[in-house]
C-alpha positions in Angstrom: 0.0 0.0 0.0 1.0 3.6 -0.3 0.1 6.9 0.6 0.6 9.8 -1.3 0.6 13.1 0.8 0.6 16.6 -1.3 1.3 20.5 -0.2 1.8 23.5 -2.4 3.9 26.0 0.0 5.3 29.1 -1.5 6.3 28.2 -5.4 7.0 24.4 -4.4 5.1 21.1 -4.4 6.4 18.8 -2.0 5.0 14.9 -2.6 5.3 12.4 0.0 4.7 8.9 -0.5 4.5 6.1 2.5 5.0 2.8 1.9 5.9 0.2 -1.1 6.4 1.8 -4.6 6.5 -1.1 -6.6 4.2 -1.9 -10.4 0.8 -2.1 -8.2 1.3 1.4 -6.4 3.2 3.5 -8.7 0.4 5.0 -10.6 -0.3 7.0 -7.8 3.1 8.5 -7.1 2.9 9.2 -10.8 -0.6 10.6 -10.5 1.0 12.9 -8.3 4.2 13.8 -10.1 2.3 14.8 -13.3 -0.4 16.9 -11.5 2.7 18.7 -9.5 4.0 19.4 -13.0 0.6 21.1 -14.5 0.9 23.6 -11.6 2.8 26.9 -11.6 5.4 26.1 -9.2 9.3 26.8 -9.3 10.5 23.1 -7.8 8.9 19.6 -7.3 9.9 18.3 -4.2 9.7 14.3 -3.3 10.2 13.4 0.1 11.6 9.3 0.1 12.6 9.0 4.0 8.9 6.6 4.4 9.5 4.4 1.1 10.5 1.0 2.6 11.2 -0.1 -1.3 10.9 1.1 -4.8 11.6 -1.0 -7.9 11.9 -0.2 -11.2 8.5 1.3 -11.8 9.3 4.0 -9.1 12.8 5.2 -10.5 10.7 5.8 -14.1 8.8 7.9 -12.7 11.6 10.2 -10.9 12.8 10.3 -14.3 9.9 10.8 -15.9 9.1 13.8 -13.2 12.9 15.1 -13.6 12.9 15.3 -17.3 9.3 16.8 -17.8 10.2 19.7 -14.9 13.3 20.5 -16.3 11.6 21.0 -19.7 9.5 23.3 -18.7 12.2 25.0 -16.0 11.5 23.7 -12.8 13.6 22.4 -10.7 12.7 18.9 -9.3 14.8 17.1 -6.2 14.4 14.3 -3.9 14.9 15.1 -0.9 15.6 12.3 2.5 15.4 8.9 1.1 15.2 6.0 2.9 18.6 3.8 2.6 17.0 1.3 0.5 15.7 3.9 -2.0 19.1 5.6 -1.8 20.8 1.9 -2.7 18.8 1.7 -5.2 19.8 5.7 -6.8 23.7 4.5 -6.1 23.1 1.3 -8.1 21.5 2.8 -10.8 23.6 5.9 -10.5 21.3 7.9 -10.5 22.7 9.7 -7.5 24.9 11.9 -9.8 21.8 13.0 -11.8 19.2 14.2 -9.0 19.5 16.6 -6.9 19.3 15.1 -3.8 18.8 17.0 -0.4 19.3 15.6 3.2 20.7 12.3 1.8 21.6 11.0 5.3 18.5 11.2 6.9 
């Protein structure tokens, strides 16, 4: 399961999922991600420290979200995630492509 929290503060979206994002419960982190982008915000902001796992579905969306902001100049960063989600960014290297805030929290 997995819960998908939202707030708009001051030009940023923050999105913070809880739980498993795996094929079943991506959709709605992507849900998310792609209603964060239609709104006129400087940065997209996920928040990772409650995702317990992510597979490959999840990290297609962070890309998706990263390449779609950046196209249309918004900045988009990951901020806390959870050591297996940060294992994961390593392995795939995507660690050197994000920005990512609060890494060891």
């Amino acid at each position: 399961m997995l819960n998908v929290a939202v707030s708009n503060n001051n030009g940023s979206i923050e999105i913070v999922p809880d739980g498993d994002i795996d094929l079943h419960t991506a959709p709605a982190l992507r849900r998310a991600v792609l209603d964060a982008l239609n709104h006129d915000v400087r940065q997209i902001c996920v928040v990772l420290a409650s995702v317990s796992f992510m597979d490959s579905s999840g990290v297609a969306i962070l890309v998706e979200g990263f390449r779609a902001a950046r196209k249309d100049g918004k900045t988009f960063v990951l901020r806390a995630p959870s050591a297996p989600v940060m294992e994961l960014l390593e392995l795939a290297r995507l660690d050197t492509v994000f920005t990512i805030l609060d890494k060891d929290a």
